[in-house]
C-alpha positions in Angstrom: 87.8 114.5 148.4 89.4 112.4 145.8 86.9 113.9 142.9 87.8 117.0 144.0 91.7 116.7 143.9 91.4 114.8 140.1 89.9 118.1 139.1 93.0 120.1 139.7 94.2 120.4 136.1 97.8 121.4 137.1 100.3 117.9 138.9 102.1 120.5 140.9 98.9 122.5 142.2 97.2 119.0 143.1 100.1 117.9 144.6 100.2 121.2 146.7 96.8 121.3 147.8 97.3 117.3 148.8 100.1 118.4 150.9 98.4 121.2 152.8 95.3 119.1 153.1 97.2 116.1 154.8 99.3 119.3 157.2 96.3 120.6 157.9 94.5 117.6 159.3 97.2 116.0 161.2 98.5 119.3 162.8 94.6 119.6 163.5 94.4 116.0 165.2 98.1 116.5 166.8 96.3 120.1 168.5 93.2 117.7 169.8 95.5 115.2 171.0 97.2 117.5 173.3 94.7 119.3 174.2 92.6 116.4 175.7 95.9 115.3 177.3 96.7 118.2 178.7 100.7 117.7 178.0 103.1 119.8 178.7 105.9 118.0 177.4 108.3 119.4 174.9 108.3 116.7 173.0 105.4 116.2 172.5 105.0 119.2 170.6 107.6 118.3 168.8 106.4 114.9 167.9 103.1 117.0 166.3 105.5 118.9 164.3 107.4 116.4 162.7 104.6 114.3 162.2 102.6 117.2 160.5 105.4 117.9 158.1 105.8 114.3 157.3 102.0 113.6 156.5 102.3 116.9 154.3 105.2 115.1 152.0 103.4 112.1 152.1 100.3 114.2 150.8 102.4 116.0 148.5 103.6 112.7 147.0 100.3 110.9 147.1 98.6 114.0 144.9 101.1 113.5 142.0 100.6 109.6 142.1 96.7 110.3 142.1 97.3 112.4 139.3 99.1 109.9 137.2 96.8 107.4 138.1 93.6 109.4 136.8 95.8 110.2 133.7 96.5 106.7 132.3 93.0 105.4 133.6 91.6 108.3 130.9 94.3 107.6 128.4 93.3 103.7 128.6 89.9 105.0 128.3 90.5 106.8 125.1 92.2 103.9 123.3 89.1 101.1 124.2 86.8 104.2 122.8 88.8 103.8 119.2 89.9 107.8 119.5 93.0 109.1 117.9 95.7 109.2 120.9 99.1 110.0 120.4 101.7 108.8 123.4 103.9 111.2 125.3 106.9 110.7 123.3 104.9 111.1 120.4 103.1 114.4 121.0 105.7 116.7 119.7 106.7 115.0 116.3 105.3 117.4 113.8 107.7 117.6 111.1 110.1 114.8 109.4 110.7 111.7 111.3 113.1 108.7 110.4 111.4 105.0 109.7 113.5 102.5 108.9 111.8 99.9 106.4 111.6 96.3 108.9 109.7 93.9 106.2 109.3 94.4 102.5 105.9 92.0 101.8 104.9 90.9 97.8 100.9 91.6 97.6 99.9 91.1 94.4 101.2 91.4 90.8 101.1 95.6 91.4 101.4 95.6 94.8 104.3 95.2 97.5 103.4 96.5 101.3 106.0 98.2 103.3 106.2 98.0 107.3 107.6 101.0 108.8 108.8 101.4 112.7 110.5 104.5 113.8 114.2 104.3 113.9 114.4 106.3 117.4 112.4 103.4 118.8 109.7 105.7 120.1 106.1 105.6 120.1 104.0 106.1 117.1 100.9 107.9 117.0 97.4 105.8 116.6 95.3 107.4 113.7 92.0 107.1 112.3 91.2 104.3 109.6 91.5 105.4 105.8 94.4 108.3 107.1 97.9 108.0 105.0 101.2 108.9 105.5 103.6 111.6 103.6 107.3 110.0 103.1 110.3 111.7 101.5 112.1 110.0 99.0 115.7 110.8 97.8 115.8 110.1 94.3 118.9 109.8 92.2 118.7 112.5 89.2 116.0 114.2 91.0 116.6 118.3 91.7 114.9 117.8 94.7 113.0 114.9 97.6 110.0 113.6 95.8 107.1 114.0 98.6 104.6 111.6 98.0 101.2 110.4 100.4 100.1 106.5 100.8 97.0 105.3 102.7 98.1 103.0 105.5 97.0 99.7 105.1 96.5 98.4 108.3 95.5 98.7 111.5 97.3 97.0 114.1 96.8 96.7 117.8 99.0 98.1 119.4 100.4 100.5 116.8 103.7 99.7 116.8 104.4 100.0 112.8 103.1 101.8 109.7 102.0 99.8 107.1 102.1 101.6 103.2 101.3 99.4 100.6 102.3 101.0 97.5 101.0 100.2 93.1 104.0 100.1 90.9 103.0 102.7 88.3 103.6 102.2 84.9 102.7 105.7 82.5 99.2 105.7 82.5 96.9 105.3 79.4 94.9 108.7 78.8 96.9 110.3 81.2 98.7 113.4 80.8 101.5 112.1 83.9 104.7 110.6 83.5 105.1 107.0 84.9 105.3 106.5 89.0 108.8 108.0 89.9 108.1 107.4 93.5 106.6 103.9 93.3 108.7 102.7 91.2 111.8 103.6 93.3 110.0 102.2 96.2 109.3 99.1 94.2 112.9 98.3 92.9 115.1 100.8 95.5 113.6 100.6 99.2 114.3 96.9 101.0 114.3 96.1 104.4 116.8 98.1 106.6 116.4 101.7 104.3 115.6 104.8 106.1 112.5 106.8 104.9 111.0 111.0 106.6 107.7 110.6 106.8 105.6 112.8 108.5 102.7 111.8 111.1 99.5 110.6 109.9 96.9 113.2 108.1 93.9 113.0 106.1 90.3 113.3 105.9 89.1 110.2 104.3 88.2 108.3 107.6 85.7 106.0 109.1 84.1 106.9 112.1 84.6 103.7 113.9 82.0 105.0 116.8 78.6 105.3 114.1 75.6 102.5 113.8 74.6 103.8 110.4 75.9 100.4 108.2 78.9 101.2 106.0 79.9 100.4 102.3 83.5 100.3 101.7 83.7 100.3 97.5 87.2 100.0 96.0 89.0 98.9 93.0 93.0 98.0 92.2 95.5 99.7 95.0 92.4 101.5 96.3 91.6 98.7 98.4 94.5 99.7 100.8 92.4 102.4 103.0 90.0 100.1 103.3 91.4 96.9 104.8 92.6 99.7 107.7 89.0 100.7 107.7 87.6 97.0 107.8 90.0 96.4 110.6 89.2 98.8 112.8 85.5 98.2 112.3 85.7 94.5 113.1 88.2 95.6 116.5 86.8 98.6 117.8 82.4 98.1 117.0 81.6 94.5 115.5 78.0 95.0 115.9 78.0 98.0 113.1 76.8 96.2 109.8 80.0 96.4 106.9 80.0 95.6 103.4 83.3 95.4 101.6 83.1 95.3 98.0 86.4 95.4 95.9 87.0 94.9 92.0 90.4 93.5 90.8 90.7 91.8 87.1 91.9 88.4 88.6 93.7 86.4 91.4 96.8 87.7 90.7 95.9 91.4 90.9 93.9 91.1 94.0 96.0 92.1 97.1 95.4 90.9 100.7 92.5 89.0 99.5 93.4 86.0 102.5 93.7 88.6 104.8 89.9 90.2 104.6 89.0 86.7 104.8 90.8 86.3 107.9 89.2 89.3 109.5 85.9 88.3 107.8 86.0 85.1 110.0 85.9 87.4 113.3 83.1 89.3 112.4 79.8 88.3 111.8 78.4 91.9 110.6 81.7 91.7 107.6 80.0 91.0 104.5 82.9 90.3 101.5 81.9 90.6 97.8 84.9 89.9 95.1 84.0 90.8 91.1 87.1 89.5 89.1 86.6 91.0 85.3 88.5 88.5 84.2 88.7 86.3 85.7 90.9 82.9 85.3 90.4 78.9 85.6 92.6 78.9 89.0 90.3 81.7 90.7 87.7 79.4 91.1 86.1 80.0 94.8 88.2 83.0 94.9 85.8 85.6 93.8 81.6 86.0 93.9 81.3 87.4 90.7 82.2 88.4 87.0 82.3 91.5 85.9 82.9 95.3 87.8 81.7 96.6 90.9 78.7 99.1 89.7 76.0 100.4 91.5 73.5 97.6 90.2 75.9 95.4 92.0 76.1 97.5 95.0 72.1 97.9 95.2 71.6 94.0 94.9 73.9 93.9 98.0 72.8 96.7 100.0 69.0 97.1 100.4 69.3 99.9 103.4 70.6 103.3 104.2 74.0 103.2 104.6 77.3 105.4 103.9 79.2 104.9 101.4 83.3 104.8 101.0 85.2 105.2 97.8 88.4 104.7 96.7 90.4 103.8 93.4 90.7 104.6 89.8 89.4 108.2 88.8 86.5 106.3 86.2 85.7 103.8 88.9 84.8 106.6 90.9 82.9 108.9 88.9 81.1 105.9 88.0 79.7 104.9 91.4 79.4 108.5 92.5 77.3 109.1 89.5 75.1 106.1 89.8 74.7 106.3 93.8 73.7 110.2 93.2 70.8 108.7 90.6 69.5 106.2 93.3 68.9 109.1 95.4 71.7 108.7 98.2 72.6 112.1 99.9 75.8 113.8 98.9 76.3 113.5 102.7 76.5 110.3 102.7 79.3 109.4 100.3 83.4 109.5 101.0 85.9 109.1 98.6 89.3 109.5 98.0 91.3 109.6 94.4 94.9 108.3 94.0 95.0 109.5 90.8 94.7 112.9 88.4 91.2 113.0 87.2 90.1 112.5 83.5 89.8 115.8 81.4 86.2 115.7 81.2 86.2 115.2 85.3 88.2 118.2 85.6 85.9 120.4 83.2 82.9 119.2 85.3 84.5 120.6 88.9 86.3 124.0 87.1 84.8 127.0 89.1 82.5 129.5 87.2 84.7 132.5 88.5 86.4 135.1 86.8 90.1 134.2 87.9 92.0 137.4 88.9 94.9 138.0 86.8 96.9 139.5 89.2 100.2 140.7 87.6 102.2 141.0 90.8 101.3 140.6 94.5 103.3 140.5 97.7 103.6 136.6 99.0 104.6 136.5 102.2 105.7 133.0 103.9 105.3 134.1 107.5 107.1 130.9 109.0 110.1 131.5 106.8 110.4 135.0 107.1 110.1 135.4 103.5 108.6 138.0 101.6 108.5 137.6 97.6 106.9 139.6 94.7 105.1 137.1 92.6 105.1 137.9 89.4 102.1 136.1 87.3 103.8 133.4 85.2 104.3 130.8 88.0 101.8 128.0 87.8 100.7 127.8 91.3 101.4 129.0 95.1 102.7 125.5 95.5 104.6 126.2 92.5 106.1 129.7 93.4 107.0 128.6 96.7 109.2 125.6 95.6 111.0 128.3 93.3 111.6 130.2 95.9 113.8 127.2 98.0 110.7 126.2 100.1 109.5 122.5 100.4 105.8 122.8 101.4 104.2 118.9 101.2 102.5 118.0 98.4 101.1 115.0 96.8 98.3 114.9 93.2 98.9 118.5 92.5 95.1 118.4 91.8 93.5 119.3 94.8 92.2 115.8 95.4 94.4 114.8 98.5 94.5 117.8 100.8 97.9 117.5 101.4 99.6 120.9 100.8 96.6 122.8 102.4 97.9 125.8 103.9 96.4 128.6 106.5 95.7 131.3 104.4 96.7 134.3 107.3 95.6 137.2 105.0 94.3 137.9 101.4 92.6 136.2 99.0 93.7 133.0 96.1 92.3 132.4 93.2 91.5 128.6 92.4 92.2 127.1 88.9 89.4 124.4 89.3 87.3 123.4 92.3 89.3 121.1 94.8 88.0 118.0 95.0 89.8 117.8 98.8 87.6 119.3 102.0 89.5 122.1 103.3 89.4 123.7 106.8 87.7 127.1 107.5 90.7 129.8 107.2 93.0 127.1 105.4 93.5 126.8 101.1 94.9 124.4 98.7 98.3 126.1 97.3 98.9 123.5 95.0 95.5 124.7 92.2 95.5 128.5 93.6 97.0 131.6 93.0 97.2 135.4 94.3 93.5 137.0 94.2 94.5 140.3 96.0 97.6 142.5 96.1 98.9 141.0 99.1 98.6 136.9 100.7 99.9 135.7 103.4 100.5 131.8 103.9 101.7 129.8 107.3 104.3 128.9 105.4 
C-alpha cells in the first residue's frame, strides 16, 4: 500500500487518496461491526460516522507526511550519490543574487581567495567540481558592470559558501589585452563585508565524480583553482577512483594552496601529488618533486595507464600538453580543458573555420526576452557586441569562445562564427560573443 501511495507524484492527490483509503476501511469495519451486533442504537451509527471522518483526516494528514518523508529520503539520497542538488529556496534563483564577501584569504604571491555566502541567508546550490561562478563588478570609470567568470576553488561539505580565488593580472606579455580590470579591483577594492551579483554556478569543465576510469588533473599558475574543487570532491564522494594531480608553479611563493592538497592528500590513498617548481629556490626544499615544467614526458613517467585527462592554465601550457597527449595516442575523448586566458595568434589561426563568412549587410535581430527587434547593420563586431549597443547586458566572460559563458538559444536563423569556439555548446544554443548574422533574420533568447 505504502509503494503504491509514494508513487502518486502530486502531495495533494496522495494525500486525497490516503484519506479515502483510511474512510473507506473504517466505514467498511464500522458496517461489519454493526452488522454482527445487530445494533440498533442511534448512536452507534453515529459513533461509525464520526469515527470514519476522523480516520479519513488522519489519512489525509498521514499521506502528506509520507510524502515528505519519501521526498527528503530521495533528496538525502541524491547528495551521498555526489549529484548536483539545489535546496528549495534555492530552485528559483536564476538571475543576479547578492553575496556578501565573509573572509578575504592571501594564497600566494598572485593569488587571494574570496569566500562568498549569500546575503539573504538562503541556501546555495551544490554544483559539480571544476564549475565557476559569474560575479558583477561595479567599477569606478567603467560605462558599464564588468561581468567576469571564476572557477570555484573549493568544495565544501555542506555548501554553505562559494569559494573564487582570483590571479591579480598584470598586462600580459604577447597579449593583445589590457591588464586585469576585474582582478585587480577585486585584488585592491573587494574586502570582507562588500556585496558582489553573481549568478548560480555554470560550466562544462567538470569531473564526473561517479567514473572508475583514473583521472589526471594537469594545471599550471591560477589554473590550479578548478582543480583543488575537483580533488576534493574525488577524495569525499569516490576515494577508491585512482587521481593524479600534477601542478607547475615557478616557486614556493607562487604556488597557491599547496598545504591544503597535502592536507586532502593525507585522506586519500588513491591522491597521487606531483609539484615541478621551474625555479625553484633554496627555502623550497621538500616543497616540490621536481625541476622543471609539467610536460607530457613528465606526465607519461607518472601515469602508465588509461586515464582522462584535465587541463587548465596558461594558453601555451595547454596547447603544449594537448599537443603532446594527442602524439602519445590518447583519444580526443579523453581530454578536458579549460582556458582563462585569450589564446596565442597562432592558436587562434589553427581553430579559424574554413567557411565563407556571410557578409550580411543588414538582418533583423530580434531579442525575444526583451521584446526587442533591431536592424543590424554589418559594422558591429559581434552579436555580443550589438546587443550591449543596444542597452542589453547578456553575460560574458573571454570574448573568445573559450568559456561558454554568453551562449545563447539560437530560436531562429543562422550566425556566422569568426573562428571555431573552443567552448562545447548545446544542440540549438550559439556563442554570441565570436558570431554574427548568417541569414536575413536571427532570433536570440535574449
Amino acid at each position: 500500500m505504502f509503494e503504491s501511495l509514494a508513487r502518486i507524484q502530486h502531495p495533494f492527490a496522495r494525500s486525497l487518496t490516503a484519506g479515502l483509503t483510511a474512510l473507506s476501511a473504517i466505514a467498511l469495519a464500522s458496517a461489519i461491526v454493526i452488522g454482527v451486533t445487530k445494533s440498533k442504537d442511534e448512536s452507534a451509527y453515529k459513533t461509525a460516522l464520526y469515527t470514519s471522518l476522523i480516520g479519513a483526516g488522519c489519512g489525509a494528514f498521514f499521506g502528506l507526511a509520507y510524502t515528505n518523508k519519501r521526498d527528503q529520503k530521495n533528496t538525502t539520497q541524491t547528495l551521498r550519490d555526489g549529484q548536483s542538488t539545489q535546496a528549495t529556496e534555492s530552485t528559483d534563483w536564476k538571475d543576479w543574487r547578492n553575496f556578501v564577501v565573509i573572509r578575504k584569504v592571501k594564497e600566494s604571491e598572485e593569488i587571494t581567495s574570496f569566500y562568498l555566502e549569500p546575503e539573504d541567508k538562503g541556501d546555495i546550490p551544490t554544483f559539480q567540481p571544476g564549475q565557476f561562478l559569474t560575479i558583477k563588478l561595479d567599477i569606478s570609470g567603467q560605462a558599464r558592470p564588468i561581468i567576469r567568470t571564476y572557477s570555484l576553488s573549493d568544495y565544501p561539505e555542506p555548501h554553505v559558501y562559494y569559494r573564487l580565488s582570483i590571479k591579480r593580472e598584470l598586462m600580459p606579455s604577447g597579449l593583445d589585452v589590457p591588464p586585469g580590470i576585474a582582478s585587480n579591483f577585486m585584488h585592491d577594492q573587494i574586502h570582507e563585508g562588500a556585496v558582489i551579483p553573481a549568478k548560480p554556478p555554470s560550466g562544462k569543465f567538470i569531473l564526473d565524480v561517479n567514473k572508475t576510469l583514473p583521472a589526471v588533473l594537469i594545471s599550471n599558475g591560477v589554473g590550479i583553482t578548478p582543480m583543488i574543487s575537483m580533488a576534493k570532491a574525488a577524495t569525499r564522494l569516490n576515494p577508491d577512483r585512482p587521481v593524479w594531480f600534477l601542478h607547475g608553479a615557478r616557486d614556493g611563493r607562487f604556488h597557491a594552496f599547496r598545504d591544503e592538497i597535502r592536507a586532502i592528500a593525507a585522506q586519500n590513498s588513491n591522491l597521487m601529488l606531483h609539484f615541478a617548481y621551474s625555479r625553484p629556490r633554496d627555502e623550497d626544499a621538500n616543497h616540490h618533486h621536481s625541476v622543471g615544467y609539467v610536460d607530457t614526458a613528465l606526465i607519461q613517467s607518472l601515469v602508465m595507464q588509461e586515464a582522462e585527462y584535465f587541463l587548465c592554465g596558461s594558453p601555451p601550457f595547454l596547447e603544449s600538453i594537448r599537443s603532446g597527449l594527442k602524439q602519445a595516442g590518447v583519444p580526443d575523448n579523453h581530454v578536458f580543458f579549460e582556458m582563462f586566458t585569450k589564446a596565442s595568434k597562432a592558436t587562434s589561426d589553427r581553430v579559424t573555420t574554413d567557411v565563407d563568412h556571410a557578409d550580411v549587410e543588414a538582418a533583423e535581430i530580434v531579442f525575444a526576452q526583451s521584446n526587442q527587434t533591431v536592424i543590424w547593420q554589418g559594422d558591429a563586431d559581434s552579436l555580443l557586441a550589438f546587443a550591449e549597443a543596444n542597452g542589453l547586458n547578456p553575460p560574458y566572460s573571454c570574448r573568445q569562445g573559450i568559456c561558454g559563458t554568453c551562449e545563447c538559444k539560437l530560436l531562429e536563423g543562422e550566425v556566422d562564427y569568426q573562428t571555431a569556439p573552443t567552448a562545447a555548446i548545446e544542440d540549438g544554443s550559439v556563442l554570441i560573443c565570436i558570431s554574427k548574422p548568417k541569414t536575413a533574420k536571427v532570433v536570440l533568447e535574449l
